[in-house]
CHARMM internal coordinates of N, CA and C (Angstrom, degrees):
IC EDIT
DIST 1 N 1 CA 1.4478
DIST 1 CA 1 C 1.5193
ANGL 1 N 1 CA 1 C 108.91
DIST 1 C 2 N 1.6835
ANGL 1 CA 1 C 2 N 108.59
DIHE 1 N 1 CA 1 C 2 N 130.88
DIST 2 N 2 CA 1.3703
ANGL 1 C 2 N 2 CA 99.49
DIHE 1 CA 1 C 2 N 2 CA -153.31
DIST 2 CA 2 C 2.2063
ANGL 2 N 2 CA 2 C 96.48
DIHE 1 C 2 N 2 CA 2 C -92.77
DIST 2 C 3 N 1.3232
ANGL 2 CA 2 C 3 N 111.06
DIHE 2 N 2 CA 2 C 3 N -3.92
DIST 3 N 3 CA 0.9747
ANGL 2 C 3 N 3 CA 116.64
DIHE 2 CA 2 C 3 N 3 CA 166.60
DIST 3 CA 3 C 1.7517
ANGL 3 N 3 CA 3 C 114.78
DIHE 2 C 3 N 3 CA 3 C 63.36
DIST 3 C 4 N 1.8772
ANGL 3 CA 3 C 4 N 95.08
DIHE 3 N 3 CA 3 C 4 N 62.06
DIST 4 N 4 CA 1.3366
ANGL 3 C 4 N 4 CA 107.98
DIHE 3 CA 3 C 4 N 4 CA -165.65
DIST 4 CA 4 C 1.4667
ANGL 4 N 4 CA 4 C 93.61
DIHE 3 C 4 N 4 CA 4 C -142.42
DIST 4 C 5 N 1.4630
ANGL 4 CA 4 C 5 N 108.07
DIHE 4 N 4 CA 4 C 5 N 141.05
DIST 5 N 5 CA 1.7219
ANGL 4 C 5 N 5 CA 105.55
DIHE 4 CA 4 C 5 N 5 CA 160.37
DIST 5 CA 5 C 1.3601
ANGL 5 N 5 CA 5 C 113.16
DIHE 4 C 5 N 5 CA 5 C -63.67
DIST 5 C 6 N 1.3199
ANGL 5 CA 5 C 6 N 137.13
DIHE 5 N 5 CA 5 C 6 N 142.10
DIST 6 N 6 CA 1.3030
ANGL 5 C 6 N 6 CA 119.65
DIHE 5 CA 5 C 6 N 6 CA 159.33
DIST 6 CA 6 C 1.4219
ANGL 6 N 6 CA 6 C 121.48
DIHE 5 C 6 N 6 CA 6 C -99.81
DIST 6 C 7 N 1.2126
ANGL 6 CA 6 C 7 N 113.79
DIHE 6 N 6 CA 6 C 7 N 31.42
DIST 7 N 7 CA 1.4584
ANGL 6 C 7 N 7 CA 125.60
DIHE 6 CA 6 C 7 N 7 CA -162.21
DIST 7 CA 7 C 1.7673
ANGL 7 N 7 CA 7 C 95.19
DIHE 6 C 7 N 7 CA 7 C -133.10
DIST 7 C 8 N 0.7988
ANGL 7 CA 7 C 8 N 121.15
DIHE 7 N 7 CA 7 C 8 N -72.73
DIST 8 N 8 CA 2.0683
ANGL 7 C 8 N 8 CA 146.06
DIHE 7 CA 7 C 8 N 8 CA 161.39
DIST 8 CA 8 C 1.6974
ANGL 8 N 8 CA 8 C 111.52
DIHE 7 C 8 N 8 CA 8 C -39.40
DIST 8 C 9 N 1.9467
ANGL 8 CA 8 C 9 N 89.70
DIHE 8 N 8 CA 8 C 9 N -73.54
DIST 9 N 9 CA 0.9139
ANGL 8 C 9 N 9 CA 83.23
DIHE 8 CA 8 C 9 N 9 CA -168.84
DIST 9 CA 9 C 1.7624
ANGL 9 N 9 CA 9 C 112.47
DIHE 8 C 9 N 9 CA 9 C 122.84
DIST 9 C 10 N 1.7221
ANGL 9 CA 9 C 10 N 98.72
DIHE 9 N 9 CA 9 C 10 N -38.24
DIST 10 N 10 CA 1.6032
ANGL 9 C 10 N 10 CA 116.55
DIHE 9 CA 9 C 10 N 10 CA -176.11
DIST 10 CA 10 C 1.3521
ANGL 10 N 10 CA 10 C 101.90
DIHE 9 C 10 N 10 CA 10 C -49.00
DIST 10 C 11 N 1.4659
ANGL 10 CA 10 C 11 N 102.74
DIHE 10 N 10 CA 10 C 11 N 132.85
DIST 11 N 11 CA 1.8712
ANGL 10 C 11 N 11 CA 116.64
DIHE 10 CA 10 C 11 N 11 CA 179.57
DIST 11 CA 11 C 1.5894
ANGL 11 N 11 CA 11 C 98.58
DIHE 10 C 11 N 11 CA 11 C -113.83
DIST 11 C 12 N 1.0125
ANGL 11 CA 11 C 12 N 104.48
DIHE 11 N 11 CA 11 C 12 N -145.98
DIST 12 N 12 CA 1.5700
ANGL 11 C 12 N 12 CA 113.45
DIHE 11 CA 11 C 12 N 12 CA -165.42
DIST 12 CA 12 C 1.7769
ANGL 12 N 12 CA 12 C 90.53
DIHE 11 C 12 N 12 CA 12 C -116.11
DIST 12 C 13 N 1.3361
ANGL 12 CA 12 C 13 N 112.42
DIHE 12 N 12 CA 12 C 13 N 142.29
DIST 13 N 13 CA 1.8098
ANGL 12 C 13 N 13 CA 127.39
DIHE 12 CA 12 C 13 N 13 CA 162.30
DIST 13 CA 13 C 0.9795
ANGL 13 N 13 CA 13 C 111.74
DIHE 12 C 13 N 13 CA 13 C -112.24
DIST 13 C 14 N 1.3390
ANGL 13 CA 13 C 14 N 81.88
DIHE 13 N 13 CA 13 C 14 N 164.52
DIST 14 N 14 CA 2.4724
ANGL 13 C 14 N 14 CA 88.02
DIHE 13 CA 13 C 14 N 14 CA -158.89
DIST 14 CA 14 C 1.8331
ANGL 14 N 14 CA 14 C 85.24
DIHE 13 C 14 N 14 CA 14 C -130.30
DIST 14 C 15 N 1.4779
ANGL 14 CA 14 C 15 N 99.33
DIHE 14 N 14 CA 14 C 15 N 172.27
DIST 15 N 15 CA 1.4733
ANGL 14 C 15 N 15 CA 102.46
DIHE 14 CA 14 C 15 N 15 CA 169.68
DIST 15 CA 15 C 1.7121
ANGL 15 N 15 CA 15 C 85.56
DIHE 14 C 15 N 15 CA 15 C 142.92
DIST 15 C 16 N 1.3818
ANGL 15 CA 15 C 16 N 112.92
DIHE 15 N 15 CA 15 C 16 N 170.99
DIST 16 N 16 CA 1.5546
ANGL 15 C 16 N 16 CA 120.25
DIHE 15 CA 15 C 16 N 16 CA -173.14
DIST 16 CA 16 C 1.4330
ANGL 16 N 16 CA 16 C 118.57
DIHE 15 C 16 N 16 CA 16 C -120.13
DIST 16 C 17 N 1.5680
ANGL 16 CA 16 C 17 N 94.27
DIHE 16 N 16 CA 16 C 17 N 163.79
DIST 17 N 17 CA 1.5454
ANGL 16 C 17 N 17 CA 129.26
DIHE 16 CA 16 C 17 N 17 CA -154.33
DIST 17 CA 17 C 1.5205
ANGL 17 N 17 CA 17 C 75.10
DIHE 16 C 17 N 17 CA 17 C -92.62
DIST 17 C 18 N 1.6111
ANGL 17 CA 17 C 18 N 118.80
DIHE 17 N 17 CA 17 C 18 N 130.58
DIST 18 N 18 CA 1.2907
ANGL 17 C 18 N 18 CA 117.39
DIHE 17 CA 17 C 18 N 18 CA 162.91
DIST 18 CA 18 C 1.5982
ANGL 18 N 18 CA 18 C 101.81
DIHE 17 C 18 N 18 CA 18 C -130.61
DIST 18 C 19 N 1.5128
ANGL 18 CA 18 C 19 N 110.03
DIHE 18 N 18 CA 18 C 19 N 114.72
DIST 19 N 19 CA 1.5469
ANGL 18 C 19 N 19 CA 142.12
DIHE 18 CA 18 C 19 N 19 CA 153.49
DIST 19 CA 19 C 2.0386
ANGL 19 N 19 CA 19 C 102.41
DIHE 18 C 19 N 19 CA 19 C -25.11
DIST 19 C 20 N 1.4247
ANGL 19 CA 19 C 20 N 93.07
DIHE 19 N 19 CA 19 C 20 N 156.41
DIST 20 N 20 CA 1.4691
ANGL 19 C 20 N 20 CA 102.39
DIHE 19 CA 19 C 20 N 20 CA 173.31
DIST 20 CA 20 C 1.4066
ANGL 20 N 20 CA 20 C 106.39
DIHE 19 C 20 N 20 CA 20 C -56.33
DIST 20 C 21 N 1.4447
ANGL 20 CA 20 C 21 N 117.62
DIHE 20 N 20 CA 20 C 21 N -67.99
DIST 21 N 21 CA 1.3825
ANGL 20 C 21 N 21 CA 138.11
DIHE 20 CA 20 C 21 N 21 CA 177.49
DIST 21 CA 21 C 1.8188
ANGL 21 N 21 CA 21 C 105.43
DIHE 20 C 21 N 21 CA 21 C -49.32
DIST 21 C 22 N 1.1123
ANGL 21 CA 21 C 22 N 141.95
DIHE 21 N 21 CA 21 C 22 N -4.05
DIST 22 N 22 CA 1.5428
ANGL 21 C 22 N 22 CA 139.65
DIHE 21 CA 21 C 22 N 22 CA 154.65
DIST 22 CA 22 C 1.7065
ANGL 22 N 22 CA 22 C 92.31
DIHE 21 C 22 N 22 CA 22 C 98.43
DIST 22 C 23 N 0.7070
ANGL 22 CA 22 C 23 N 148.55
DIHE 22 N 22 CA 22 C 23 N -3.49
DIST 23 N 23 CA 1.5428
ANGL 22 C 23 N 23 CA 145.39
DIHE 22 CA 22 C 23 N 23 CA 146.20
DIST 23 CA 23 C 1.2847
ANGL 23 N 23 CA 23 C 94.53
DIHE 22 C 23 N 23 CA 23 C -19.42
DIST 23 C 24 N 1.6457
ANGL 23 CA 23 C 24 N 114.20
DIHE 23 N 23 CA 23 C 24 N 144.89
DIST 24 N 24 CA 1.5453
ANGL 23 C 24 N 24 CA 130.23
DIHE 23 CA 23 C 24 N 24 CA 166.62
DIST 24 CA 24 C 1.1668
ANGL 24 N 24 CA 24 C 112.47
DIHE 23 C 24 N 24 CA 24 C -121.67
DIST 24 C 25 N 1.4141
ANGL 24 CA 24 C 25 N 119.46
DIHE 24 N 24 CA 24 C 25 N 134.43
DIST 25 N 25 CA 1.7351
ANGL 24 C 25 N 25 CA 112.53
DIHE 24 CA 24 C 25 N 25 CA 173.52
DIST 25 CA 25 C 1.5578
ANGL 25 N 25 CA 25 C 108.17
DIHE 24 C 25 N 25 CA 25 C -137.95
DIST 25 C 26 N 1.4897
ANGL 25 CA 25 C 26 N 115.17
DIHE 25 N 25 CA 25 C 26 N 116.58
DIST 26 N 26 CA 1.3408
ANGL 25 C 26 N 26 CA 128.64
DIHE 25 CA 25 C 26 N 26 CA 170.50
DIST 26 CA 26 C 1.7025
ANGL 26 N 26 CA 26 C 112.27
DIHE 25 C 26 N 26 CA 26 C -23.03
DIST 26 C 27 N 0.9884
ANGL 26 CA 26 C 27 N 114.83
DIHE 26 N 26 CA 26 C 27 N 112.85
DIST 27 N 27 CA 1.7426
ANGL 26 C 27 N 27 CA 119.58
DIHE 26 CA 26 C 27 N 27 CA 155.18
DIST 27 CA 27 C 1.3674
ANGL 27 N 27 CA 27 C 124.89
DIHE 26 C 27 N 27 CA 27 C -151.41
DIST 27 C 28 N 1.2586
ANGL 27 CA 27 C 28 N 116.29
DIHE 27 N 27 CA 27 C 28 N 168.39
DIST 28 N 28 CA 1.4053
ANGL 27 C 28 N 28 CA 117.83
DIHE 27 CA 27 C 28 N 28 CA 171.49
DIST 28 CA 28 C 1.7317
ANGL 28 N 28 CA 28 C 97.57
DIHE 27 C 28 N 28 CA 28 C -131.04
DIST 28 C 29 N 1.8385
ANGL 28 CA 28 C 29 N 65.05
DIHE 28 N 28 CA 28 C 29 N 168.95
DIST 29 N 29 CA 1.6442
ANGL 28 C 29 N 29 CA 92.90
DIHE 28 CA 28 C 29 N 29 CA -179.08
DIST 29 CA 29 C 1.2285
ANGL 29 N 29 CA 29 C 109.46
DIHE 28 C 29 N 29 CA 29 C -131.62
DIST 29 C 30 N 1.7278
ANGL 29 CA 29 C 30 N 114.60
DIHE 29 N 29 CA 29 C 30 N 115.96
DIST 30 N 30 CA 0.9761
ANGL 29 C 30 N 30 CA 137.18
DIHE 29 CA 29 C 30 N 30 CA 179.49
DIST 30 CA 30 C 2.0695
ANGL 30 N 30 CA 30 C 134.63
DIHE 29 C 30 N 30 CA 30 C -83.51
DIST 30 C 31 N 1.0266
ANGL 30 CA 30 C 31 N 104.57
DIHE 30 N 30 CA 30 C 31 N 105.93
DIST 31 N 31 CA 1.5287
ANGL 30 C 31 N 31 CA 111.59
DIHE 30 CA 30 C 31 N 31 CA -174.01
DIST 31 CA 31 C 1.5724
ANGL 31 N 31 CA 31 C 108.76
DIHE 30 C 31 N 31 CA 31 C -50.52
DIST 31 C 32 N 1.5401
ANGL 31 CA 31 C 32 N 93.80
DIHE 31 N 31 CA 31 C 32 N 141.38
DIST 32 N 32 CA 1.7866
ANGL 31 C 32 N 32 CA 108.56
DIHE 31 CA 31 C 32 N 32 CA -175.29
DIST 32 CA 32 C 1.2817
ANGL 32 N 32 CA 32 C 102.99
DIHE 31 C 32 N 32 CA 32 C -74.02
DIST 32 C 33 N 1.4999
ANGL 32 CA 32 C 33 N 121.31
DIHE 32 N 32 CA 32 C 33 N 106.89
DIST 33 N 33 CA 1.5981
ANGL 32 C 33 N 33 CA 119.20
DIHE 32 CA 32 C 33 N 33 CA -173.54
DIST 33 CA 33 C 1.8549
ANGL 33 N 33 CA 33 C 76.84
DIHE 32 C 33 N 33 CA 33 C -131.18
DIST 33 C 34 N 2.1123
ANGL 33 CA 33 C 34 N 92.24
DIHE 33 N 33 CA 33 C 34 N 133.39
DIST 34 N 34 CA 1.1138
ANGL 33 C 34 N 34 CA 110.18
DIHE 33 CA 33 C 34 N 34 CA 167.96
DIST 34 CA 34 C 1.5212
ANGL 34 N 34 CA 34 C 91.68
DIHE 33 C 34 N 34 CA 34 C -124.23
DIST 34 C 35 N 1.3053
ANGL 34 CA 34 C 35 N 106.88
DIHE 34 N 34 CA 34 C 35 N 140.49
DIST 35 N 35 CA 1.4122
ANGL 34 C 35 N 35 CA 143.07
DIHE 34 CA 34 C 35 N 35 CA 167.00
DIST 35 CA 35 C 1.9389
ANGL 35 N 35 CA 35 C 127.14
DIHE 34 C 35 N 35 CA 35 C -66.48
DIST 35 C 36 N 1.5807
ANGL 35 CA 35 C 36 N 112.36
DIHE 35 N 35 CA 35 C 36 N 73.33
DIST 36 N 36 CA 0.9644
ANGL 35 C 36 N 36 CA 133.58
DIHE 35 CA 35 C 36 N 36 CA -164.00
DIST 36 CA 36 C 1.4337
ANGL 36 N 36 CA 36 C 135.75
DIHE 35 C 36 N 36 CA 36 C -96.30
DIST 36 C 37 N 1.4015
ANGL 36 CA 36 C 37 N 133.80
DIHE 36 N 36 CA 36 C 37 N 155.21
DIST 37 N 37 CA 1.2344
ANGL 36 C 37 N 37 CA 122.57
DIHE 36 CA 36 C 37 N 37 CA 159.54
DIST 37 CA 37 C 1.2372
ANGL 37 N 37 CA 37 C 111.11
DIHE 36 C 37 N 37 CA 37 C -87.03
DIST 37 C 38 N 1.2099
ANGL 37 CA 37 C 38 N 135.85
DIHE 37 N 37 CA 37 C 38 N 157.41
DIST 38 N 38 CA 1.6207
ANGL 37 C 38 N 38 CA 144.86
DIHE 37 CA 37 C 38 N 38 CA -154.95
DIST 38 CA 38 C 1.8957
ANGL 38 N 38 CA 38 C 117.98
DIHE 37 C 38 N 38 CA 38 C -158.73
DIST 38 C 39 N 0.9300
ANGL 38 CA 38 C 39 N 113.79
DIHE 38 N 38 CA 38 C 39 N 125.09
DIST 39 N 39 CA 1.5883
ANGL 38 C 39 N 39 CA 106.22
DIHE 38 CA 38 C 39 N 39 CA -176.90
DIST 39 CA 39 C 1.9040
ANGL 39 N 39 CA 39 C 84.71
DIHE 38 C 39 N 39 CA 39 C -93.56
DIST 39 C 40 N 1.4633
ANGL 39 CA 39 C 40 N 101.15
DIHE 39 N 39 CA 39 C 40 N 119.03
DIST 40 N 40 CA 1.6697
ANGL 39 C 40 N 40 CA 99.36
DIHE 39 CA 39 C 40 N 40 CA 155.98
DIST 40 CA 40 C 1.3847
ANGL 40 N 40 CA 40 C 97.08
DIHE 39 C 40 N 40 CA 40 C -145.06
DIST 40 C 41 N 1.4890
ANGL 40 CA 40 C 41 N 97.67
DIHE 40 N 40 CA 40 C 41 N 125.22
DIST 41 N 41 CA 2.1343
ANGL 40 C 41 N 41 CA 110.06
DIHE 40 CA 40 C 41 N 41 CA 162.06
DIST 41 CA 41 C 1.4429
ANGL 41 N 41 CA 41 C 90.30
DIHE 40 C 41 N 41 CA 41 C 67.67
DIST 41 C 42 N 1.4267
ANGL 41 CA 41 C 42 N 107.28
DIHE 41 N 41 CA 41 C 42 N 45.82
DIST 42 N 42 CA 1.4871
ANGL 41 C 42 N 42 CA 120.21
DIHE 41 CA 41 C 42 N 42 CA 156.84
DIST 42 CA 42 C 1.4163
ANGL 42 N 42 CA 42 C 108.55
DIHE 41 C 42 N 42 CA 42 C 65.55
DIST 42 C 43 N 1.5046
ANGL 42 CA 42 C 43 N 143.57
DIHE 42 N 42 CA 42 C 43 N 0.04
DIST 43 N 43 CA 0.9641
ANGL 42 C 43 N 43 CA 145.26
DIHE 42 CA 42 C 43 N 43 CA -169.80
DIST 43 CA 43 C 1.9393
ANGL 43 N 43 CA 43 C 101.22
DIHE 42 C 43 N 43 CA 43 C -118.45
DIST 43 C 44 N 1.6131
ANGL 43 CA 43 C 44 N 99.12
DIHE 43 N 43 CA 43 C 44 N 152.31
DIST 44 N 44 CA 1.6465
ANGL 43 C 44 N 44 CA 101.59
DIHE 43 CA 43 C 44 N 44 CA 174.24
DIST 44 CA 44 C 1.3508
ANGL 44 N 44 CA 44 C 104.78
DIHE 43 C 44 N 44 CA 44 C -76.47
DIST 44 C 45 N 1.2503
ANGL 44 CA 44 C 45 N 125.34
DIHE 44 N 44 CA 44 C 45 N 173.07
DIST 45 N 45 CA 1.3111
ANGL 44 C 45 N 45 CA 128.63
DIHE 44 CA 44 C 45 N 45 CA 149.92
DIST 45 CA 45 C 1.4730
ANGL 45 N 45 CA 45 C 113.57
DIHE 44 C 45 N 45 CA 45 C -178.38
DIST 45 C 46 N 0.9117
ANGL 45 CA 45 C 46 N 121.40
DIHE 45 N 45 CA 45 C 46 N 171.62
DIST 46 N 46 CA 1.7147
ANGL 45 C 46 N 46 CA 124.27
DIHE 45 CA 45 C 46 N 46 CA -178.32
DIST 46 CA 46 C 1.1109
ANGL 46 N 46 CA 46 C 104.46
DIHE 45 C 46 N 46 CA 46 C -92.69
DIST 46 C 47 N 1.6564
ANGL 46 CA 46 C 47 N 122.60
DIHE 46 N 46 CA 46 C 47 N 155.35
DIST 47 N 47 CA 1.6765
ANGL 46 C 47 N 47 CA 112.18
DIHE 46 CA 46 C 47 N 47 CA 153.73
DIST 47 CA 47 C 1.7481
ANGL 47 N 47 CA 47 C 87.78
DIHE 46 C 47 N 47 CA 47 C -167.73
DIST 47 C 48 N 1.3161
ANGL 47 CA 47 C 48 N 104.42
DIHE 47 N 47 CA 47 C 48 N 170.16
DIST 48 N 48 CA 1.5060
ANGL 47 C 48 N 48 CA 131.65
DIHE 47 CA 47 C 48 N 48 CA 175.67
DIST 48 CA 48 C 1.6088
ANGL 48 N 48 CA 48 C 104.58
DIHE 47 C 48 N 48 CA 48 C -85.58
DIST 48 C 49 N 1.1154
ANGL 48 CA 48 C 49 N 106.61
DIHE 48 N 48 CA 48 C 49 N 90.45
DIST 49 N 49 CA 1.6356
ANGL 48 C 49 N 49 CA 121.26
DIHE 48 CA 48 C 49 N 49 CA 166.65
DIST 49 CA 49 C 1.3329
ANGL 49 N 49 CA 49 C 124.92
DIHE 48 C 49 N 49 CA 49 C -96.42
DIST 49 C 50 N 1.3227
ANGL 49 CA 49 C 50 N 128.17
DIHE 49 N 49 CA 49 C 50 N 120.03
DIST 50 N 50 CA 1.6079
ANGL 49 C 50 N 50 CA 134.18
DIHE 49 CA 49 C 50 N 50 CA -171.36
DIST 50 CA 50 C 1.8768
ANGL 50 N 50 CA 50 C 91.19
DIHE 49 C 50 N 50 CA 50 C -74.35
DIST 50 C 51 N 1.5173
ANGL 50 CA 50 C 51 N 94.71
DIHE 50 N 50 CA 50 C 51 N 146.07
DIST 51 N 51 CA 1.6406
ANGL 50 C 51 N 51 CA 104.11
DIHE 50 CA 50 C 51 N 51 CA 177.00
DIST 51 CA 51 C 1.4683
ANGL 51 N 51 CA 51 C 108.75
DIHE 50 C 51 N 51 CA 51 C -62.66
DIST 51 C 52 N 1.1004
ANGL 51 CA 51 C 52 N 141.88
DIHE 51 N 51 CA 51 C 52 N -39.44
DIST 52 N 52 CA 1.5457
ANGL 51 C 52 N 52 CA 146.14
DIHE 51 CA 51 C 52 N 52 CA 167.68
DIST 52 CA 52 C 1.3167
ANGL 52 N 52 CA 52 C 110.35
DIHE 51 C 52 N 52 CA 52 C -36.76
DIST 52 C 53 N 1.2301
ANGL 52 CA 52 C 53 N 125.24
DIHE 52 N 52 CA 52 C 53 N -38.88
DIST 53 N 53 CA 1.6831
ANGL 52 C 53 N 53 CA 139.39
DIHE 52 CA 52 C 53 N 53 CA 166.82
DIST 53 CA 53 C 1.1798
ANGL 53 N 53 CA 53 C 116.63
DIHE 52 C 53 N 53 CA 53 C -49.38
DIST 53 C 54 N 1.3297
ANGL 53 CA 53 C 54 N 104.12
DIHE 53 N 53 CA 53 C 54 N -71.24
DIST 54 N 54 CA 1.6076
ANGL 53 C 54 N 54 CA 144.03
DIHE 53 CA 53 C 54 N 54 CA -177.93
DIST 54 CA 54 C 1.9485
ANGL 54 N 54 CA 54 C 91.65
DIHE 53 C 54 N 54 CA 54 C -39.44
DIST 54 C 55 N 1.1776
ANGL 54 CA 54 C 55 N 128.12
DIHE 54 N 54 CA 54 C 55 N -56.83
DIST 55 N 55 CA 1.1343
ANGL 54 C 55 N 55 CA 119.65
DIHE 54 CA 54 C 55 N 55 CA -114.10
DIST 55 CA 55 C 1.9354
ANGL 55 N 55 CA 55 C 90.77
DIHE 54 C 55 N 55 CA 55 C -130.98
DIST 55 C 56 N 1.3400
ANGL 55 CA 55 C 56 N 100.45
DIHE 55 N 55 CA 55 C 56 N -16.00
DIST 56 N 56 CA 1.5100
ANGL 55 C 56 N 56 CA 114.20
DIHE 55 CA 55 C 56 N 56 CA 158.52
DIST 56 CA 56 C 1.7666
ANGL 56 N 56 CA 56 C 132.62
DIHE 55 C 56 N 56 CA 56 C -89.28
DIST 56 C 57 N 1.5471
ANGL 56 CA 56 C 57 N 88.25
DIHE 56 N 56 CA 56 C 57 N 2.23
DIST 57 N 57 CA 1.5346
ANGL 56 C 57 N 57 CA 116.89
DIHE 56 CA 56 C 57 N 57 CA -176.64
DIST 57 CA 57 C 1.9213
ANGL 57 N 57 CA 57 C 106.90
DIHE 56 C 57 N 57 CA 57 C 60.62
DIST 57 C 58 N 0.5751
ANGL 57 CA 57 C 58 N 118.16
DIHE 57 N 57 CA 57 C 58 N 45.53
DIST 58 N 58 CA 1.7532
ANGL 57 C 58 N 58 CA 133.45
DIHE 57 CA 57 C 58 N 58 CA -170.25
DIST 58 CA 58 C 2.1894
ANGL 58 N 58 CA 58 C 79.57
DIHE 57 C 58 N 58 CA 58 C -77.14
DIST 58 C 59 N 1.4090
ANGL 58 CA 58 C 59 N 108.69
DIHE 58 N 58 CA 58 C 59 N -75.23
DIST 59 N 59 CA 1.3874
ANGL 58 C 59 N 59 CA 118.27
DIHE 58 CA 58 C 59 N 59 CA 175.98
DIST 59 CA 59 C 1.3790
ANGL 59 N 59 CA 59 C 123.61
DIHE 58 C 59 N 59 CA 59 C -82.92
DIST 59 C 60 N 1.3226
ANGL 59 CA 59 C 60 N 120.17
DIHE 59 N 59 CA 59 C 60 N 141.51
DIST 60 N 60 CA 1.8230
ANGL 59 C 60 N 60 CA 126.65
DIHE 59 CA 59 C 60 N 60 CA 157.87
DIST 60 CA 60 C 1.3526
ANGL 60 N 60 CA 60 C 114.35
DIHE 59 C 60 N 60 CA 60 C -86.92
DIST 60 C 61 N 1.2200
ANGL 60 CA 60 C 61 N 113.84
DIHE 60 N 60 CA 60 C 61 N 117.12
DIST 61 N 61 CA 1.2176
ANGL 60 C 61 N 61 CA 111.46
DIHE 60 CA 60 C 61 N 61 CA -163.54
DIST 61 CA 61 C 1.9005
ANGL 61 N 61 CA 61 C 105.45
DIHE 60 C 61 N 61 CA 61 C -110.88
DIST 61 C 62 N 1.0327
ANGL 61 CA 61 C 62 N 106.89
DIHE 61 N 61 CA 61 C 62 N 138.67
DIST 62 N 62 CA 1.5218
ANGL 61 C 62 N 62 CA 114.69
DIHE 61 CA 61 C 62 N 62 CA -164.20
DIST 62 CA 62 C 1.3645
ANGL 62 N 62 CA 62 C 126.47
DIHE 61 C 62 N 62 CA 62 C -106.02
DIST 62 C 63 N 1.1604
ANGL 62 CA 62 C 63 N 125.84
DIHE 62 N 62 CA 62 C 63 N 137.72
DIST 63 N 63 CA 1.4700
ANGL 62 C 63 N 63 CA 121.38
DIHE 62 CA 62 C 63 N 63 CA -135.83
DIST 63 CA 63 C 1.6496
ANGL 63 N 63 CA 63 C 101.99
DIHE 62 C 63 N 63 CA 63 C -135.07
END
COOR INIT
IC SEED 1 N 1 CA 1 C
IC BUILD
């Protein structure tokens, strides 16, 4: 999972976890992509849609 909106676009951001004591530690933060059926260009299909999508009606999602 390539961990991309295909609608957005939103990927994952990186940058660090900083400790009380100022220590830095590499992480990311990964976007809420649920794995859907979708009507686009009149056809079904699946894709990895971030909930921000979902929930702004950007997609029709098919049930």
């Amino acid at each position: 999972m390539s961990r991309v909106c295909q609608i957005c676009g939103k990927r994952a951001s990186t940058g660090h976890t900083v400790s009380k004591s100022g220590r830095k530690v590499k992480r990311r933060w990964l976007p809420n992509l649920q794995h859907i059926k979708i009507k686009k260009e009149g056809s079904i299909k699946r894709a990895y849609i971030c909930t921000r999508c979902l929930r702004s009606g950007k997609v029709e999602k098919v049930i």
